[in-house]
C-alpha positions in Angstrom: 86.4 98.8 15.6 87.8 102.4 17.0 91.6 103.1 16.9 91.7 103.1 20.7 90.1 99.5 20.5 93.0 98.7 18.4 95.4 100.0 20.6 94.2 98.5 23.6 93.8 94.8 21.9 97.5 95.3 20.5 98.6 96.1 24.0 97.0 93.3 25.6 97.9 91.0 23.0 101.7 92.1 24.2 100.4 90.9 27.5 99.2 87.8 26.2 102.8 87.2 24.7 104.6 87.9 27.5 102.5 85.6 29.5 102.9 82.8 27.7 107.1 83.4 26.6 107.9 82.7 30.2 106.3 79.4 31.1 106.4 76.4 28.5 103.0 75.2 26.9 101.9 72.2 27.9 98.8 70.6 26.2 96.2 71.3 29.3 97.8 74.8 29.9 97.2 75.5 26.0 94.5 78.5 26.7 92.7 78.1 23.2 92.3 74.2 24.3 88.6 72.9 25.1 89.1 72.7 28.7 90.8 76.2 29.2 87.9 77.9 26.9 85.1 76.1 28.8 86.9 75.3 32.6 89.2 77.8 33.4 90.2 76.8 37.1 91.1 80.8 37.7 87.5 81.9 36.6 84.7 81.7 39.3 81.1 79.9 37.3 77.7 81.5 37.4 74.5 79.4 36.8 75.1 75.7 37.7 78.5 74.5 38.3 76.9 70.8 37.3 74.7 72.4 34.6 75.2 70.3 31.3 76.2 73.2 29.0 78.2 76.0 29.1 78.1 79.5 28.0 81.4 81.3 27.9 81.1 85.5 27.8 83.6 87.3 26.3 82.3 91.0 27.8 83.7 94.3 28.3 82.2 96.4 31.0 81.9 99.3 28.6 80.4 97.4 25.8 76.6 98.9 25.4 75.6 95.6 23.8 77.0 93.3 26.6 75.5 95.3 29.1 71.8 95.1 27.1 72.0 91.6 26.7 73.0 90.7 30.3 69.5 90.8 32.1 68.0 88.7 29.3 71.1 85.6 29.5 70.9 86.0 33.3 66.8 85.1 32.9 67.6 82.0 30.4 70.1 80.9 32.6 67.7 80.3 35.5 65.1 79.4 34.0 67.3 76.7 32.5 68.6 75.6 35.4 71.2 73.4 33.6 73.5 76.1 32.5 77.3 76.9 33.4 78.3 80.6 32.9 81.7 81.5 32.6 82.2 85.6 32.2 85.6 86.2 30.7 86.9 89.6 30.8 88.1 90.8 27.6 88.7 94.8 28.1 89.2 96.2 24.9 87.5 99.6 25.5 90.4 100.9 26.9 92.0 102.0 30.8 89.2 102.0 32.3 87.9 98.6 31.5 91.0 97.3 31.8 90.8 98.7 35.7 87.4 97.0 36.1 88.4 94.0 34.8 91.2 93.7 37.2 89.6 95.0 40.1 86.6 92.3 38.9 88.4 89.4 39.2 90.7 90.5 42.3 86.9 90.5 44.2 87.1 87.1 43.7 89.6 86.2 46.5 87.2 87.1 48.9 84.4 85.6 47.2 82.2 88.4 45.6 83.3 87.7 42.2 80.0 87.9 40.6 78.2 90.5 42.5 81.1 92.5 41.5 80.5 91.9 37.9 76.6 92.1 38.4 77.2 95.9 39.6 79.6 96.8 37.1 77.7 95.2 33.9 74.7 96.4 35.0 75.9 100.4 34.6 74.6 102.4 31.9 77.0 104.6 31.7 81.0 105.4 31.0 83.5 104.2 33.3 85.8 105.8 35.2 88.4 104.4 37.9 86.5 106.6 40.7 83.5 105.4 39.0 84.4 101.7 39.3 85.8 102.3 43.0 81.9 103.6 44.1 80.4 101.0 42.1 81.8 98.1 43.7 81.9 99.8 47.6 77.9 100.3 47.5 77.5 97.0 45.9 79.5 95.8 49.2 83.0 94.5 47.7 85.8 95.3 50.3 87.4 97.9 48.3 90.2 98.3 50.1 91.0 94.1 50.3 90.2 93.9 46.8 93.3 96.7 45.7 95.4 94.5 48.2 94.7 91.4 46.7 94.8 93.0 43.0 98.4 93.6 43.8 99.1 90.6 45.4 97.5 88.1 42.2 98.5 90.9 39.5 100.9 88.4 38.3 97.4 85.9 38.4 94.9 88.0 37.2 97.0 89.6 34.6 97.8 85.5 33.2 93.5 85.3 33.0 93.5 88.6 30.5 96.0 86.9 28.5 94.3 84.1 28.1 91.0 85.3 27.5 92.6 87.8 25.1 94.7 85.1 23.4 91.1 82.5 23.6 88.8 85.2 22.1 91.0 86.1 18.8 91.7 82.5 18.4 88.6 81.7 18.4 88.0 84.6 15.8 86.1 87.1 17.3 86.0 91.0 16.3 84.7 92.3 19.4 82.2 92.1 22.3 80.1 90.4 23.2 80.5 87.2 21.9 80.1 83.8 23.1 80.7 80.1 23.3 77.4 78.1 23.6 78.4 74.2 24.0 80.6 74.2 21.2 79.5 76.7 18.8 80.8 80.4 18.4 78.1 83.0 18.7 79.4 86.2 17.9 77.2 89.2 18.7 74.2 90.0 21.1 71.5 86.9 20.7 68.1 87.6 22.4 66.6 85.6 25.0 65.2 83.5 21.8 68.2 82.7 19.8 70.4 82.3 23.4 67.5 79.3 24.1 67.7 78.2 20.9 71.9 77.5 20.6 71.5 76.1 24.1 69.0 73.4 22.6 71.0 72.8 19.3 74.2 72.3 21.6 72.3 70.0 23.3 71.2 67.6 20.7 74.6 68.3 19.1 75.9 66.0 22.8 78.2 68.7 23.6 77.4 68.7 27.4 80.3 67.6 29.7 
């Protein structure tokens, strides 16, 4: 892990404890419970929203690996059929990601959540605000609606970093991507092999709903 990786997770893990100092923890609030880790409320689902199993992502749009593996869990997911996909923003490559991430999940008040995570994972290249801003606009996000609504939710949005943040070093994980397949932690890049694989183990392990 760089040093500006470590600065970036240390800031957000400030984020994460400032989040959760000023509301009490209830049980289902907890973010590193089951439900919060598989069902986040706040966090639009890819695949089947009745699949069977789900695949949590813990990403970061600059991450070359989560951006390699993308196209292969996107084809294992259809041709599953059965699958929930949850895309959790974890930005620990630094403004810039931290930018899209926002930006990201502000799309999602006016619906365009995943095609704005679609254009941004599927860039090969470093990020840039400006870059990020002419990503989004030709992939047809409002720009303009989605900086409103950023401001508006950035008490909201900011809550779903924390979490995420707080969910993926709970759950022990040095960096992205990594995943949560049923129940099982899957650190690192699978193929489209080893993703078909965990989904069948957590299968016949019963962890479906």
């Amino acid at each position: 892990m760089t040093k500006t990786m470590t600065v970036w997770i240390a800031a957000l893990a400030v984020l994460a404890a400032a989040s959760l100092s000023s509301h009490a923890r209830a049980d289902d609030a907890d973010p590193l419970s089951q439900a919060r880790i598989l069902r986040d409320p706040e966090i639009p689902v890819a695949g089947n929203d009745k699949g069977d199993i789900t695949i949590v992502e813990y990403f970061d749009f600059q991450c070359p690996y989560c951006r390699k593996v993308s196209p292969e869990l996107a084809q294992v997911v259809r041709e599953d059929g059965h699958v929930r996909l949850v895309f959790k923003d974890w930005p620990i490559f630094g403004g810039p990601s931290i930018y899209a991430a926002r930006l990201t999940l502000a799309a999602k008040y006016q619906g365009k959540f995943l095609e704005a995570h679609e254009a941004l994972i599927s860039l090969n290249e470093k990020l840039s605000e400006e870059k990020v801003d002419a990503t989004l606009d030709a992939a047809g996000i409002d720009l303009a609606r989605a900086k409103n609504d950023l401001q508006a939710n950035r008490a909201a949005i900011d809550a779903i970093l924390a979490r995420n943040h707080e969910q993926a070093v709970g759950l022990g994980f040095q960096g992205t991507p990594a995943f949560i397949i049923g129940h099982f932690r899957v650190p690192g890049a699978p193929n489209a092999k080893a993703f078909k694989q965990a989904i069948a183990d957590a299968r016949a392990a019963g962890h479906g709903k």
